[in-house]
C-alpha positions as CSV (number, residue, x, y, z in Angstrom):
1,X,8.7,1.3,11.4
2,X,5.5,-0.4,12.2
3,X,6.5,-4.3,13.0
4,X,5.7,-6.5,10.1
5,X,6.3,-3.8,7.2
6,X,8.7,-4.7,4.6
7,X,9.9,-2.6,1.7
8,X,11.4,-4.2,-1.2
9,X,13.5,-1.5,-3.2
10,X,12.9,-2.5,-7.1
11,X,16.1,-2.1,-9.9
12,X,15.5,-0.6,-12.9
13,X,17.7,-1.8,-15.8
14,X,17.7,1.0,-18.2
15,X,19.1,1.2,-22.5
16,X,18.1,2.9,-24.9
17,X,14.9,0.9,-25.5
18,X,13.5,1.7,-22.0
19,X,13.7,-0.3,-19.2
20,X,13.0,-3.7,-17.6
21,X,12.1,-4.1,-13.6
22,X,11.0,-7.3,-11.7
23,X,8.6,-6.8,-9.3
24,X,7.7,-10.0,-7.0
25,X,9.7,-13.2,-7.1
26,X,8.9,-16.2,-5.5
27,X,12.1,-16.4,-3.5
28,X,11.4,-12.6,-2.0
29,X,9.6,-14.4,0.4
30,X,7.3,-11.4,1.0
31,X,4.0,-12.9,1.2
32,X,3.1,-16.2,3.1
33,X,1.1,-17.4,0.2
34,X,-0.2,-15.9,-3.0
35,X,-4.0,-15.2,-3.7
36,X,-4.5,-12.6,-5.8
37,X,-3.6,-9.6,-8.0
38,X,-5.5,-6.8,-8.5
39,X,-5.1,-3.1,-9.9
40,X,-6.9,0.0,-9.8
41,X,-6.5,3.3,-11.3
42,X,-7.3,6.4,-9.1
43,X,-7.5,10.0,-10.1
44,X,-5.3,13.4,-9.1
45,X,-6.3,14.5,-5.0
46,X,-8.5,11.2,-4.3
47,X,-7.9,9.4,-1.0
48,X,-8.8,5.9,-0.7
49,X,-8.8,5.0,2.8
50,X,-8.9,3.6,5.8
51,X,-9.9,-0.2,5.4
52,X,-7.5,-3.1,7.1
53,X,-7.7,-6.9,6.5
54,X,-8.7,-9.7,9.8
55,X,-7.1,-12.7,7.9
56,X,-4.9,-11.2,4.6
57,X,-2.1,-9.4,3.9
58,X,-1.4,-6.6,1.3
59,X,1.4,-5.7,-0.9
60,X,1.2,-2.8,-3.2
61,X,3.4,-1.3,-6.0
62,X,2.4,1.8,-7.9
63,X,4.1,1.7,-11.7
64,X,2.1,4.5,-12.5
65,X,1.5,8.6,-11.1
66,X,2.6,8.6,-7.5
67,X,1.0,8.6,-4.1
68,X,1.2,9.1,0.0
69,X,0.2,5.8,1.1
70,X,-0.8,5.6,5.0
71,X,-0.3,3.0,7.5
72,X,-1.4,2.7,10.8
73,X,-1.0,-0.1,13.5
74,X,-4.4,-1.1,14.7
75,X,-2.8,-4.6,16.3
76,X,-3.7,-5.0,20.4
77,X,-0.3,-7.3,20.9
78,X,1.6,-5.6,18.3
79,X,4.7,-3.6,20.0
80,X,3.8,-0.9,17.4
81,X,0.1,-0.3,18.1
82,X,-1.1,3.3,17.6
83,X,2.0,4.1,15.3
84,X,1.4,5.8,11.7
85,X,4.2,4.9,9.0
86,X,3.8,7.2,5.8
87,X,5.3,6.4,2.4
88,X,5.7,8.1,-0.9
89,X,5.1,5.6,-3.7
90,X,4.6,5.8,-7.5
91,X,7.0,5.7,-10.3
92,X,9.7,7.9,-8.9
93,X,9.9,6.0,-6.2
94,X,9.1,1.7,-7.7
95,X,8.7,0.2,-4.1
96,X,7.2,-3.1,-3.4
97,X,4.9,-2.5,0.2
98,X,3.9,-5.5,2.3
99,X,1.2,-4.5,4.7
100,X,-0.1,-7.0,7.3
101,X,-3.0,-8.0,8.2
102,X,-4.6,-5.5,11.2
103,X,-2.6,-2.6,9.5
104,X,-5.1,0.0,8.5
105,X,-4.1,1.5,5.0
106,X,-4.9,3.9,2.8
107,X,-3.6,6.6,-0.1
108,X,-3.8,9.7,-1.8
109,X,-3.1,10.3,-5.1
110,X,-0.4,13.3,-5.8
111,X,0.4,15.4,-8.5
112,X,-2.1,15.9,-11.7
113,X,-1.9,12.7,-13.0
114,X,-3.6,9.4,-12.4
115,X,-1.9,6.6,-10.5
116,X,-2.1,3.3,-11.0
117,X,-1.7,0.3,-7.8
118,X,-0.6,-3.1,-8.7
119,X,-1.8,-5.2,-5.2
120,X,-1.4,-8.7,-4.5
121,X,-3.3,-10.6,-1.6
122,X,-2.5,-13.7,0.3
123,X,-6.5,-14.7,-0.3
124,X,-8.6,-14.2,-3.2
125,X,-11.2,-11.7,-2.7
126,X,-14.4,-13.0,-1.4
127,X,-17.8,-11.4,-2.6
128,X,-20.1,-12.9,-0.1
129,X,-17.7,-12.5,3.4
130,X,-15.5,-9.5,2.1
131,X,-12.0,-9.3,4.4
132,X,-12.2,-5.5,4.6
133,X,-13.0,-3.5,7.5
134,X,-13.6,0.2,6.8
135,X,-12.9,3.6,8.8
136,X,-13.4,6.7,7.4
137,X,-10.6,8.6,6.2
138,X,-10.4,11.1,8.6
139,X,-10.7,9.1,11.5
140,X,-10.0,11.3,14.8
141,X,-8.5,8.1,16.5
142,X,-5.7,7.8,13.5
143,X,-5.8,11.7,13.3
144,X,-3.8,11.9,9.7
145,X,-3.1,15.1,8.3
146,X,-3.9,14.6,4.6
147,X,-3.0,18.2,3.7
148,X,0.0,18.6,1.9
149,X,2.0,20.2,4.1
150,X,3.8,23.2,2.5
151,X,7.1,24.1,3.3
């Protein structure tokens, strides 16, 4: 796994009302500090990516629909540079996803629903100096697959 990515595994506790789930405590100890949360809804066979962060870091959960979310390791004194980590996130699948600052990120949305990310930041987003660095999806120097690849 690329160094400095954590999962968190969520609980559902299920009755016959429904179910409850936390999703970030305090004492996780996931993010360094806490800046933001944000959400966005995407729709069925978009990708979103790349972009990384110089100075935040991520972490995403996807209570809604379900998608492939790619990471790859851009960091020059990172014993993982150059390495791709791929997850499959959404609401069969409640994972909390902290990505680091200098980890390139992106996702595509599965299935023929919507889905729904829940992200928090360790800065608040700024409008004038924006901390996100773009590179197109198909970059030939990440060289992802985004095909789905049928077996």
């Amino acid at each position: 796994m690329i160094h400095g990515i954590y999962v968190k595994h969520l609980v559902r506790h299920c009755d016959d009302r429904g179910f409850f789930m936390e999703i970030l405590r305090d004492d996780d100890n996931l993010l360094s500090r806490f800046g933001q949360a944000s959400m966005s809804k995407t729709y069925p066979g978009v990708i979103k990516a790349f972009h990384y962060h110089e100075k935040q870091d991520d972490l995403w959960f996807f209570p809604v629909g379900s998608a492939q979310v790619v990471l790859y390791d851009l960091r020059e004194d990172s014993p993982t540079k150059g390495e791709t980590n791929v997850f499959y996130m959404g609401e069969d699948n409640p994972i909390l996803l902290v990505i680091p600052k200098g980890v390139a990120h992106g996702y595509r949305v599965l299935g023929s629903e919507p889905a729904v990310i829940v992200y928090f930041t360790t800065l608040s987003y700024d409008r004038q100096q924006p901390d996100e660095k773009r590179i197109p999806w198909d970059d030939p120097a990440i060289g992802f697959d985004w095909r789905t690849q049928n077996r």
